[in-house]
mmCIF file of the N, C-alpha and C atoms, coordinates in Angstrom:
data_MODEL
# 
_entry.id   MODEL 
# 
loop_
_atom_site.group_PDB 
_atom_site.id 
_atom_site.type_symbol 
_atom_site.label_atom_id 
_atom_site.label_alt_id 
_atom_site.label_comp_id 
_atom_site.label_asym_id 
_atom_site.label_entity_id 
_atom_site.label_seq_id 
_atom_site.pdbx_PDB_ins_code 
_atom_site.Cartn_x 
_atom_site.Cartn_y 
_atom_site.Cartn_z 
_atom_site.occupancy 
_atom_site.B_iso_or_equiv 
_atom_site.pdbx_formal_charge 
_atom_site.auth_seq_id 
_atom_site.auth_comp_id 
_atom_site.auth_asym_id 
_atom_site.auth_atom_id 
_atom_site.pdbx_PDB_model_num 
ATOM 1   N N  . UNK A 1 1  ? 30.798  49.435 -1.974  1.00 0.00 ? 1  UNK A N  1 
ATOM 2   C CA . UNK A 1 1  ? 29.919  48.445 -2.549  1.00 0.00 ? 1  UNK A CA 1 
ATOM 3   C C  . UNK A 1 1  ? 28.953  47.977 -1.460  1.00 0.00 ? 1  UNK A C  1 
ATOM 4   N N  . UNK A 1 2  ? 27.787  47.639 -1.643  1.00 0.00 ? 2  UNK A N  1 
ATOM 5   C CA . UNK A 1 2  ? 26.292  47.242 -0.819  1.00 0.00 ? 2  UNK A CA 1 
ATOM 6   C C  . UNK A 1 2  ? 26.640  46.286 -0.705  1.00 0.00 ? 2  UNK A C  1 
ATOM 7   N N  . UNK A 1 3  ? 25.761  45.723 0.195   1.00 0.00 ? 3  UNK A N  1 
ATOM 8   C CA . UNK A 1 3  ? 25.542  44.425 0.467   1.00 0.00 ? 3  UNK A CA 1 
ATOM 9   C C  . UNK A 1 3  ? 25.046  43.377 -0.654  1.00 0.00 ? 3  UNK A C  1 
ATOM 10  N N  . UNK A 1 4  ? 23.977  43.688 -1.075  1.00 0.00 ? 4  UNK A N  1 
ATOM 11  C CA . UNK A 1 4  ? 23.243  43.403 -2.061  1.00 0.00 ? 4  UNK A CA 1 
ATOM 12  C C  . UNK A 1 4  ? 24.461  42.974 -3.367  1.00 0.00 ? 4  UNK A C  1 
ATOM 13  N N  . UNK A 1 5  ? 25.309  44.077 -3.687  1.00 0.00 ? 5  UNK A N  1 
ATOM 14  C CA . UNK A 1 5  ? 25.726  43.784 -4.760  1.00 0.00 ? 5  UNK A CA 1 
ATOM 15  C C  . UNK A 1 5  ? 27.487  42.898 -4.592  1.00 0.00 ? 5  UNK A C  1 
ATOM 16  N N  . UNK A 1 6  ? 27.462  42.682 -3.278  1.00 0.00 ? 6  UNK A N  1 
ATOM 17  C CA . UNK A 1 6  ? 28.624  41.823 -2.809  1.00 0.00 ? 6  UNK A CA 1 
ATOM 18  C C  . UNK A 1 6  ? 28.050  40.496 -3.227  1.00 0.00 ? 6  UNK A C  1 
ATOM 19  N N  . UNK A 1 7  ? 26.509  40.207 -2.404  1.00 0.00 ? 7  UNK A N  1 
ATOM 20  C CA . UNK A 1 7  ? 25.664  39.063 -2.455  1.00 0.00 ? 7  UNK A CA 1 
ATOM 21  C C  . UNK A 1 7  ? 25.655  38.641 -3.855  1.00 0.00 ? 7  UNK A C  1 
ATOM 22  N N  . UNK A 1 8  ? 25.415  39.489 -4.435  1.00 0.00 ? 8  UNK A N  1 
ATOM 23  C CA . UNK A 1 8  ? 25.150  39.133 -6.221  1.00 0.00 ? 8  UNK A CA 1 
ATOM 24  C C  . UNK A 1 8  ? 26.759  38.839 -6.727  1.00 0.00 ? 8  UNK A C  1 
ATOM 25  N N  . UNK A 1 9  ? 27.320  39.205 -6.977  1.00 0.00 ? 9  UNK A N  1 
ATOM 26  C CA . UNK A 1 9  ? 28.772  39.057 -7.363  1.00 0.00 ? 9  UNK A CA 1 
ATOM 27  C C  . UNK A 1 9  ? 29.372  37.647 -6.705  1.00 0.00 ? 9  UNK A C  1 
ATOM 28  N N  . UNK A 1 10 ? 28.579  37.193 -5.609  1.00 0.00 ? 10 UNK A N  1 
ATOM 29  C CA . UNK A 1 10 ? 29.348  36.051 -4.697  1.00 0.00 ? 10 UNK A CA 1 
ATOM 30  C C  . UNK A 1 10 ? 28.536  35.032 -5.437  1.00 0.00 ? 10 UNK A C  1 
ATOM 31  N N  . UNK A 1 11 ? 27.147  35.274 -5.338  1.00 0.00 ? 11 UNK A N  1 
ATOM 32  C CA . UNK A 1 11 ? 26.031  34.050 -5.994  1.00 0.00 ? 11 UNK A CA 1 
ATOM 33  C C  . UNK A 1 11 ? 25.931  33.664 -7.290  1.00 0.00 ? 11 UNK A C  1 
ATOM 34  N N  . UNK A 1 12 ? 26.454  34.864 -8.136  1.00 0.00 ? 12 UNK A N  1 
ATOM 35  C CA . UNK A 1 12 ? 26.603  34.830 -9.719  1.00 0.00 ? 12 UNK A CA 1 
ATOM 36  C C  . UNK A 1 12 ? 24.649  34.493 -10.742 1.00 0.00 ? 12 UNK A C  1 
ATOM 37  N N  . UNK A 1 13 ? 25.112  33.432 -10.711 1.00 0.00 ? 13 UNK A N  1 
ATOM 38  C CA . UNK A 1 13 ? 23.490  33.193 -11.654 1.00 0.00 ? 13 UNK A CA 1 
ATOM 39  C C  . UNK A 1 13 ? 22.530  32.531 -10.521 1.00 0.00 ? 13 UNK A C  1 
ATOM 40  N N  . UNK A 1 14 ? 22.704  32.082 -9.325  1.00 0.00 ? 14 UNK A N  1 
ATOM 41  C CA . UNK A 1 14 ? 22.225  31.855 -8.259  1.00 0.00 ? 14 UNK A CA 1 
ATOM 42  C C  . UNK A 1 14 ? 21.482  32.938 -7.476  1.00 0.00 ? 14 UNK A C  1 
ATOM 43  N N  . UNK A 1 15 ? 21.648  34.047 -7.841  1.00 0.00 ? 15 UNK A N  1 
ATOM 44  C CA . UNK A 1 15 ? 21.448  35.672 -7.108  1.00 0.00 ? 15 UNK A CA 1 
ATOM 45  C C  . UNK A 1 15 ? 19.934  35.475 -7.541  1.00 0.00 ? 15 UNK A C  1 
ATOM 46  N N  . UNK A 1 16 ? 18.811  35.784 -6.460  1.00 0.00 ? 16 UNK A N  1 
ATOM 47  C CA . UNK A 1 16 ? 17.786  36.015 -6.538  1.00 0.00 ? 16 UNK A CA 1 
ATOM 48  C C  . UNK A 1 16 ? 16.718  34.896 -6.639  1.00 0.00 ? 16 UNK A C  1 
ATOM 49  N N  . UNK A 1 17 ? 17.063  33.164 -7.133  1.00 0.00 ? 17 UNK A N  1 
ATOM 50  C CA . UNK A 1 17 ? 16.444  32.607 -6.662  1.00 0.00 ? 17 UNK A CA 1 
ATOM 51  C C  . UNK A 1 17 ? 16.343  31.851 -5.252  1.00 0.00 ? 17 UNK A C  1 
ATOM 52  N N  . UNK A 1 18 ? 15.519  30.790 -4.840  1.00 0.00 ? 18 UNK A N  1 
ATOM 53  C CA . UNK A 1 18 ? 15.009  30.501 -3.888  1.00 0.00 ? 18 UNK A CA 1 
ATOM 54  C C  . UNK A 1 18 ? 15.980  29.680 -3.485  1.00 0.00 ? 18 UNK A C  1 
ATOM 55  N N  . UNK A 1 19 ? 16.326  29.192 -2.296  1.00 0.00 ? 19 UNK A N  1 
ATOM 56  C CA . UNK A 1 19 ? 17.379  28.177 -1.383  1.00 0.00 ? 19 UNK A CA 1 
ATOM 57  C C  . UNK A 1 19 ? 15.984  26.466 -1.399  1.00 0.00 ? 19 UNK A C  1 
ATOM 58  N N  . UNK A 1 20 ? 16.846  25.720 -1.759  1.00 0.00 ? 20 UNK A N  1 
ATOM 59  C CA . UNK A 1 20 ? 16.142  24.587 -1.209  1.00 0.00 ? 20 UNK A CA 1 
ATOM 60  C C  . UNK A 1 20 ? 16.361  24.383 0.035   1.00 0.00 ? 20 UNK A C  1 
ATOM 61  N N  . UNK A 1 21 ? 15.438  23.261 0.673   1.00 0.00 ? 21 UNK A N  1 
ATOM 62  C CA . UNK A 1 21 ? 15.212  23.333 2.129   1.00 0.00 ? 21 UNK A CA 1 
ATOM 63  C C  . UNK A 1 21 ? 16.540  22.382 2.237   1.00 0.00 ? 21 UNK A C  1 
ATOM 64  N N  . UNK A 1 22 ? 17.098  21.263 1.687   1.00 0.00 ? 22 UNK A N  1 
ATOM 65  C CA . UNK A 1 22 ? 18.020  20.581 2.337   1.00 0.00 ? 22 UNK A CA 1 
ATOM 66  C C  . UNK A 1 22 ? 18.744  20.750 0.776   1.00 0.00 ? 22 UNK A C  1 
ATOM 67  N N  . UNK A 1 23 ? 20.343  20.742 0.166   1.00 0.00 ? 23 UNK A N  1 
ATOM 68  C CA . UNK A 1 23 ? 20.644  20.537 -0.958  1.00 0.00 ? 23 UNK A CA 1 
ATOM 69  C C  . UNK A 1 23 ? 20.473  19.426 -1.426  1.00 0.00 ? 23 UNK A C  1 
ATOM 70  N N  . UNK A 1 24 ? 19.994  18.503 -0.702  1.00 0.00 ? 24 UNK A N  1 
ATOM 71  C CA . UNK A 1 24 ? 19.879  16.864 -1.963  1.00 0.00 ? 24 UNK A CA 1 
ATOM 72  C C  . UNK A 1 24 ? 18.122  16.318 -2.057  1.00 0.00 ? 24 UNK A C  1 
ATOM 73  N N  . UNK A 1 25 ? 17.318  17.748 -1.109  1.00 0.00 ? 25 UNK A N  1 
ATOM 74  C CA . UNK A 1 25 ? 15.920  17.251 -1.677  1.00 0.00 ? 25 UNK A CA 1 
ATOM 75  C C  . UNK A 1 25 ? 15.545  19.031 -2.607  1.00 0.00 ? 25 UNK A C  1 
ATOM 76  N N  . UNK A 1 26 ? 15.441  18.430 -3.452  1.00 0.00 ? 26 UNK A N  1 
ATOM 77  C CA . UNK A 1 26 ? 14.819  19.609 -4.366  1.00 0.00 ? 26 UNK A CA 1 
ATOM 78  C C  . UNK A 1 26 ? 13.319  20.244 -4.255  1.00 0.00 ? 26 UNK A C  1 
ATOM 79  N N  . UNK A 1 27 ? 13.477  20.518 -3.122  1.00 0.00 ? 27 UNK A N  1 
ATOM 80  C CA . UNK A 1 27 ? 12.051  21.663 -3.097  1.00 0.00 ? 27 UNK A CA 1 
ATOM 81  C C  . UNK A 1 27 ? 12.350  23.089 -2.017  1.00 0.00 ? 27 UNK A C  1 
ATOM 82  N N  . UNK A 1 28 ? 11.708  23.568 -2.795  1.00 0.00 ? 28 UNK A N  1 
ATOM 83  C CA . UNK A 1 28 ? 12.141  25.193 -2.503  1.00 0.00 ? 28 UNK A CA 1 
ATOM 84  C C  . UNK A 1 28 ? 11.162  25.256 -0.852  1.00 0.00 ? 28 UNK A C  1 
ATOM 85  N N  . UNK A 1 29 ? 11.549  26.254 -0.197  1.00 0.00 ? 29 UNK A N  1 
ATOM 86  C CA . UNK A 1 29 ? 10.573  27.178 0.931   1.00 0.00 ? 29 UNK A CA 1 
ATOM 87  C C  . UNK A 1 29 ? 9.830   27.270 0.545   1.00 0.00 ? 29 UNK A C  1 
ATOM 88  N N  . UNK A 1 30 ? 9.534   27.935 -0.419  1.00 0.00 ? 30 UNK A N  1 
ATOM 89  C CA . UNK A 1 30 ? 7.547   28.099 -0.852  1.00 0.00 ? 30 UNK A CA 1 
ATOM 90  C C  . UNK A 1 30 ? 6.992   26.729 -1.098  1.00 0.00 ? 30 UNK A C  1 
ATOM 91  N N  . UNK A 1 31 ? 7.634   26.202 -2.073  1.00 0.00 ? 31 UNK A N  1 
ATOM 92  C CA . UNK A 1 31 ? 7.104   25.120 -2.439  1.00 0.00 ? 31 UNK A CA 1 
ATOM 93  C C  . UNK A 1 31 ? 6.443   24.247 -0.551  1.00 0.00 ? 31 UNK A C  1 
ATOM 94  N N  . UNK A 1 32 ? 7.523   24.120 0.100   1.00 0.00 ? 32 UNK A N  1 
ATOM 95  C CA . UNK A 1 32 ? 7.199   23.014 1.241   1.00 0.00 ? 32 UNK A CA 1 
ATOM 96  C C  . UNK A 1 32 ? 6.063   24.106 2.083   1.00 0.00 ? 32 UNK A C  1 
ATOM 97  N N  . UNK A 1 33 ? 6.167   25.093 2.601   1.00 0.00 ? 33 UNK A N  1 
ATOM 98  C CA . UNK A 1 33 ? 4.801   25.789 2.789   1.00 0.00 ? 33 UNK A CA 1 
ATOM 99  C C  . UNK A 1 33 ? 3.430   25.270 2.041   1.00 0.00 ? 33 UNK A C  1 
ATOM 100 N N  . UNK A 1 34 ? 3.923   25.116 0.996   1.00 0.00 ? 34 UNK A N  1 
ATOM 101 C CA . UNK A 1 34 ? 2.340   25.041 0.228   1.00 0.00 ? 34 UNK A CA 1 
ATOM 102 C C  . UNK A 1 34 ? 2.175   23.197 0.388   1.00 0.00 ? 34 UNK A C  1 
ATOM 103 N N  . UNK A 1 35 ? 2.863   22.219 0.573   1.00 0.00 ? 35 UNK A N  1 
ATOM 104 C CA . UNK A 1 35 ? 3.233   21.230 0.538   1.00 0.00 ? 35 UNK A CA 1 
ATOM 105 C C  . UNK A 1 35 ? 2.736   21.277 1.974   1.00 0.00 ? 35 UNK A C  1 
ATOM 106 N N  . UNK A 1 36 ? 3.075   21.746 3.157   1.00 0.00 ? 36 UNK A N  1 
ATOM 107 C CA . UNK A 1 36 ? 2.381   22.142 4.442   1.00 0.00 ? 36 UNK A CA 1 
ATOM 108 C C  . UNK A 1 36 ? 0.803   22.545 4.754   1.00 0.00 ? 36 UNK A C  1 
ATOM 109 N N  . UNK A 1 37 ? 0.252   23.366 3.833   1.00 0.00 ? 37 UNK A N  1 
ATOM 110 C CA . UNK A 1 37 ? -0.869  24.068 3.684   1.00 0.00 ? 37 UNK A CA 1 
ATOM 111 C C  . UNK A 1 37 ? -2.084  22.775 3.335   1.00 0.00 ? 37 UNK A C  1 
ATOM 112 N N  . UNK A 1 38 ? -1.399  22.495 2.650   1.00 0.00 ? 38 UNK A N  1 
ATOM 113 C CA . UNK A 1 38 ? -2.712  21.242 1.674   1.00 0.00 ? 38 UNK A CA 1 
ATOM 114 C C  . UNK A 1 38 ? -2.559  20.149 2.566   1.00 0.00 ? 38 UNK A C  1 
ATOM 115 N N  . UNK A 1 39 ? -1.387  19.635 3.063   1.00 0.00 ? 39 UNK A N  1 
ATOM 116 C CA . UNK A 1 39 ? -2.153  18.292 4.125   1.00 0.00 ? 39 UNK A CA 1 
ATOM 117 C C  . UNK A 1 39 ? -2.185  19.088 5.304   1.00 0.00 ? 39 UNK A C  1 
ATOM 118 N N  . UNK A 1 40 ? -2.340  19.889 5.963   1.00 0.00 ? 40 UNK A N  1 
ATOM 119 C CA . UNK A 1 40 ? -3.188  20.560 7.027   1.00 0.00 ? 40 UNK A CA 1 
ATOM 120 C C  . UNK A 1 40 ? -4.359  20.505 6.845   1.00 0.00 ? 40 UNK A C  1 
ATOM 121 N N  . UNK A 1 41 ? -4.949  21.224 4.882   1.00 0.00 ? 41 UNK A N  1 
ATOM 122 C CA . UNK A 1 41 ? -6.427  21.342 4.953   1.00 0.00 ? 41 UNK A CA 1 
ATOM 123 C C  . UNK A 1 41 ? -6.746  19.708 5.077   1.00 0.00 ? 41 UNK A C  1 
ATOM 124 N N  . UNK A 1 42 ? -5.946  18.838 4.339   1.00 0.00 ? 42 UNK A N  1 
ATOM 125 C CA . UNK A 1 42 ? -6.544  17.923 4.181   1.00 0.00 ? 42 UNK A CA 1 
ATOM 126 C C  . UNK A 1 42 ? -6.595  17.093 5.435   1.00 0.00 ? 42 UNK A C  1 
ATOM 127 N N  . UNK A 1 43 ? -6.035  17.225 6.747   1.00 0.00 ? 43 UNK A N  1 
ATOM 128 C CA . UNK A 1 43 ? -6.077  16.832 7.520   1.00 0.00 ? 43 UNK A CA 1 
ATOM 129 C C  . UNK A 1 43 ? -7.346  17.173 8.332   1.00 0.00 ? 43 UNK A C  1 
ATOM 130 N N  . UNK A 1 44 ? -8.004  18.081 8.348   1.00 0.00 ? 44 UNK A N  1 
ATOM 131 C CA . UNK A 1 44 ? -8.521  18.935 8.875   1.00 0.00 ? 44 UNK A CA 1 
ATOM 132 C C  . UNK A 1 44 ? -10.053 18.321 8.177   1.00 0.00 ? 44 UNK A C  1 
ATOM 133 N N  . UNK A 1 45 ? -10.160 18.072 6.640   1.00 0.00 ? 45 UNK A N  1 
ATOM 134 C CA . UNK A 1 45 ? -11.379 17.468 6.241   1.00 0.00 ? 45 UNK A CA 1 
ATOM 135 C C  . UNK A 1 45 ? -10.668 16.126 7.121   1.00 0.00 ? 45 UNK A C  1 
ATOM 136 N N  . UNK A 1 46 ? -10.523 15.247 6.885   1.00 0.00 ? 46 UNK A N  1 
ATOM 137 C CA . UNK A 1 46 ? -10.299 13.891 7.727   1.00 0.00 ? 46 UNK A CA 1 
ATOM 138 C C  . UNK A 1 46 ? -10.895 13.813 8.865   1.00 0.00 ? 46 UNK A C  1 
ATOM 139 N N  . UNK A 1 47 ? -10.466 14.650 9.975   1.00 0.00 ? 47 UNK A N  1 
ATOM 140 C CA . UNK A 1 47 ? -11.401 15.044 11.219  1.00 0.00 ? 47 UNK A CA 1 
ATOM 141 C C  . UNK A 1 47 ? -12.728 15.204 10.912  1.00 0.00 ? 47 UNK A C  1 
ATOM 142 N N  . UNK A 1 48 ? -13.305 16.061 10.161  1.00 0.00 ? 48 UNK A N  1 
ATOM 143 C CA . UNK A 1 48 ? -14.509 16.641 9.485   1.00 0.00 ? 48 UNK A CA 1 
ATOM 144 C C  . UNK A 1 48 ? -15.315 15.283 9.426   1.00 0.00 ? 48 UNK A C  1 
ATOM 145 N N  . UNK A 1 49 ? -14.602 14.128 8.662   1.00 0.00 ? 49 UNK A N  1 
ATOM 146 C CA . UNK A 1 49 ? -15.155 13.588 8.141   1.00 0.00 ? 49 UNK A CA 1 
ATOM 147 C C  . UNK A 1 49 ? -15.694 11.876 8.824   1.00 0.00 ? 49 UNK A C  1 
ATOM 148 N N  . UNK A 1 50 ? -14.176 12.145 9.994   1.00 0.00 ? 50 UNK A N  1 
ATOM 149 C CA . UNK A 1 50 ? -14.417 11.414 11.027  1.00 0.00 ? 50 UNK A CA 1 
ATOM 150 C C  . UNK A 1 50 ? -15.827 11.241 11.894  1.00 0.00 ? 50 UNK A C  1 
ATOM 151 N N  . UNK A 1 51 ? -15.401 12.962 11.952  1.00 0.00 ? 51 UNK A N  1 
ATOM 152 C CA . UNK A 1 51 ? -16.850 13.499 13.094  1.00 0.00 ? 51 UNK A CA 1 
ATOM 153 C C  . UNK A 1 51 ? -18.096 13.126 12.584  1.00 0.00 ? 51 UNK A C  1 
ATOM 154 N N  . UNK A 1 52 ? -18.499 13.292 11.347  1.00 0.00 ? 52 UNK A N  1 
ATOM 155 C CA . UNK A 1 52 ? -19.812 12.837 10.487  1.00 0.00 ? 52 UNK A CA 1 
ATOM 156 C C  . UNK A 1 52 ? -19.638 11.169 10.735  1.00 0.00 ? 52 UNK A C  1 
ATOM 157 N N  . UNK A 1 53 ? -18.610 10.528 10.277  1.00 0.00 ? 53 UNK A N  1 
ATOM 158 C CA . UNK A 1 53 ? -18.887 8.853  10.197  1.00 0.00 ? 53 UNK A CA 1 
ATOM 159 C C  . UNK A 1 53 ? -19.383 8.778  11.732  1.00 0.00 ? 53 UNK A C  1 
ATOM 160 N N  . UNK A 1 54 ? -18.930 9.161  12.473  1.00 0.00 ? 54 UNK A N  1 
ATOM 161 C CA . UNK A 1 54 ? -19.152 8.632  14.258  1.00 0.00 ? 54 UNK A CA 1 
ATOM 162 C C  . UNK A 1 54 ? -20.339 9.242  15.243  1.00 0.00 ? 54 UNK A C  1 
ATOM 163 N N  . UNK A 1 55 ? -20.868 10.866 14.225  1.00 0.00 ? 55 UNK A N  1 
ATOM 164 C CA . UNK A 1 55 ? -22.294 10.605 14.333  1.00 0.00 ? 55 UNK A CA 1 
ATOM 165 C C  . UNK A 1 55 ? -23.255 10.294 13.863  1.00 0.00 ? 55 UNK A C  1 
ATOM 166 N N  . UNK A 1 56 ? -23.147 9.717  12.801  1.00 0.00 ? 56 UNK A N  1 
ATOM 167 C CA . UNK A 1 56 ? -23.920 8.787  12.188  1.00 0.00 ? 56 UNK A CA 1 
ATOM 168 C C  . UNK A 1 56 ? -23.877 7.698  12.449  1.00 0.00 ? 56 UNK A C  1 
ATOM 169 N N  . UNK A 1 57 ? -22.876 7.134  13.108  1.00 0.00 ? 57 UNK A N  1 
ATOM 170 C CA . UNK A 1 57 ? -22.946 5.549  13.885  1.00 0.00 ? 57 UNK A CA 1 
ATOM 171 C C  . UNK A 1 57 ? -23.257 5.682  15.105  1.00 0.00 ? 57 UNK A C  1 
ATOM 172 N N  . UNK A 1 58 ? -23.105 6.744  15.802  1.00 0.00 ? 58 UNK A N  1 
ATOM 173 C CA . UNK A 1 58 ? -23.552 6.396  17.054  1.00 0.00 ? 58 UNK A CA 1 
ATOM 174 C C  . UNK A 1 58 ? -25.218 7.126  17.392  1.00 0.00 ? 58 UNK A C  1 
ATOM 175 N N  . UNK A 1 59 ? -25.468 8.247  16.756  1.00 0.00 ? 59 UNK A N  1 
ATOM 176 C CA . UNK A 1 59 ? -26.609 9.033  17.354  1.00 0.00 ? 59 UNK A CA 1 
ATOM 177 C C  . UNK A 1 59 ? -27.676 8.598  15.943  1.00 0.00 ? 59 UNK A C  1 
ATOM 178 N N  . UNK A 1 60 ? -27.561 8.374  15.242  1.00 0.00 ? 60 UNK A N  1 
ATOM 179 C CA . UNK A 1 60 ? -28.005 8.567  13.550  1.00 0.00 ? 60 UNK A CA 1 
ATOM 180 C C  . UNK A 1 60 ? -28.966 7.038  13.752  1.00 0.00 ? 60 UNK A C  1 
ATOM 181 N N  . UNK A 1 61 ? -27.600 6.163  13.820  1.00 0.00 ? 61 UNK A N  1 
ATOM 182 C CA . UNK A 1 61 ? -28.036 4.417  13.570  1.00 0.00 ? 61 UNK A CA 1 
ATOM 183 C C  . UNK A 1 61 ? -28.929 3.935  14.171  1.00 0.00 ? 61 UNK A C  1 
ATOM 184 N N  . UNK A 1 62 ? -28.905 4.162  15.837  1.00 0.00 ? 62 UNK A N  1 
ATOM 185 C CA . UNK A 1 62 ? -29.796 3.556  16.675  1.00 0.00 ? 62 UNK A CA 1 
ATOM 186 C C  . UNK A 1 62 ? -31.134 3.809  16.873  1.00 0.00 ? 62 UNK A C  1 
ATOM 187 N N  . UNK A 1 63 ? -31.193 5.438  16.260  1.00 0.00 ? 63 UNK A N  1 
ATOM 188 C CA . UNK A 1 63 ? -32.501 5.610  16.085  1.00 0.00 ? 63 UNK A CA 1 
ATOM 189 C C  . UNK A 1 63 ? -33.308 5.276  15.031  1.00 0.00 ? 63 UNK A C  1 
ATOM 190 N N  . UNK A 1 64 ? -32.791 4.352  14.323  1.00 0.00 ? 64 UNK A N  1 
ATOM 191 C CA . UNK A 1 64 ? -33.471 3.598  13.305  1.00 0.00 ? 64 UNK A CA 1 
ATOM 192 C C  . UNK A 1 64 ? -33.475 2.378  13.517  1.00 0.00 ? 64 UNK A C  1 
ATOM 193 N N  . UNK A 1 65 ? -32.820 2.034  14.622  1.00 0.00 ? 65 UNK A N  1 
ATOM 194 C CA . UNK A 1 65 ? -32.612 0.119  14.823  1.00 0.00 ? 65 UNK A CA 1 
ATOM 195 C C  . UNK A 1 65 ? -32.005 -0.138 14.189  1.00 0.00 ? 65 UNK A C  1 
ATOM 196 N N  . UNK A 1 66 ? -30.443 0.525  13.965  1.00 0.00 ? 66 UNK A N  1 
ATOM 197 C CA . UNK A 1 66 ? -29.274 -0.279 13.188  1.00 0.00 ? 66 UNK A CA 1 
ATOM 198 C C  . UNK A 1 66 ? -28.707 -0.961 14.403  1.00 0.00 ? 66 UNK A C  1 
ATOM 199 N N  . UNK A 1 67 ? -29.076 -1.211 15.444  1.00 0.00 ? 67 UNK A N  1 
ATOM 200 C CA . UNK A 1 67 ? -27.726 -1.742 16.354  1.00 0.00 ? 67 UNK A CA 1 
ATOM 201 C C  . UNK A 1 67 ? -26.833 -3.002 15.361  1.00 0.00 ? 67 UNK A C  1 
ATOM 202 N N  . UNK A 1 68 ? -27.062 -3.849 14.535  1.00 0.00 ? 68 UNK A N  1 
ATOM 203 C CA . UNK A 1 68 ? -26.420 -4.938 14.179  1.00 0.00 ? 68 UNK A CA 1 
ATOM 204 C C  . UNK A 1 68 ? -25.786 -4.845 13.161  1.00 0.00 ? 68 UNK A C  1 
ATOM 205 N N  . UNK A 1 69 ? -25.453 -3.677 12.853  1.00 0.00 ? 69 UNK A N  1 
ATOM 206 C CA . UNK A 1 69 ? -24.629 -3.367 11.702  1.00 0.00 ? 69 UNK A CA 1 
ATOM 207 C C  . UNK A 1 69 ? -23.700 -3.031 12.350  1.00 0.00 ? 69 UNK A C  1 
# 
C-alpha cells in the first residue's frame, strides 16, 4: 500500500482538503496568503499615497504661498 492511500484511509473525509493555519482560527493557507497579498498591496498604496500628501505639502504649497495652512 502507497503512501497516498495509507494518508487517505487515516484522513477518511478529511483526505484532500486544506489544513487550517491554527485549529481554532478557521482559515485555510490559501486563504491567509491572499489575506497577506491584499494588505501588502494595500499597504504599499498607503506609502503611495503618503508620498503624494507630503509632496504636495511641502514642494506643491509653498509655491503658491500656502505657508499658513
Amino acid at each position: 500500500m502507497g503512501e497516498s492511500k495509507r494518508r487517505k484511509t487515516a484522513l477518511g473525509d478529511k483526505y484532500g482538503q486544506e489544513q487550517n493555519i491554527f485549529p481554532w482560527l478557521p482559515i485555510t493557507k490559501s486563504q491567509a496568503k491572499t489575506i497577506y497579498d491584499v494588505t501588502t498591496r494595500g499597504a504599499w498604496i498607503g506609502i503611495g499615497i503618503l508620498v503624494a500628501v507630503w509632496f504636495t505639502i511641502v514642494i506643491i504649497g509653498p509655491a503658491f504661498g500656502l505657508w499658513g495652512l
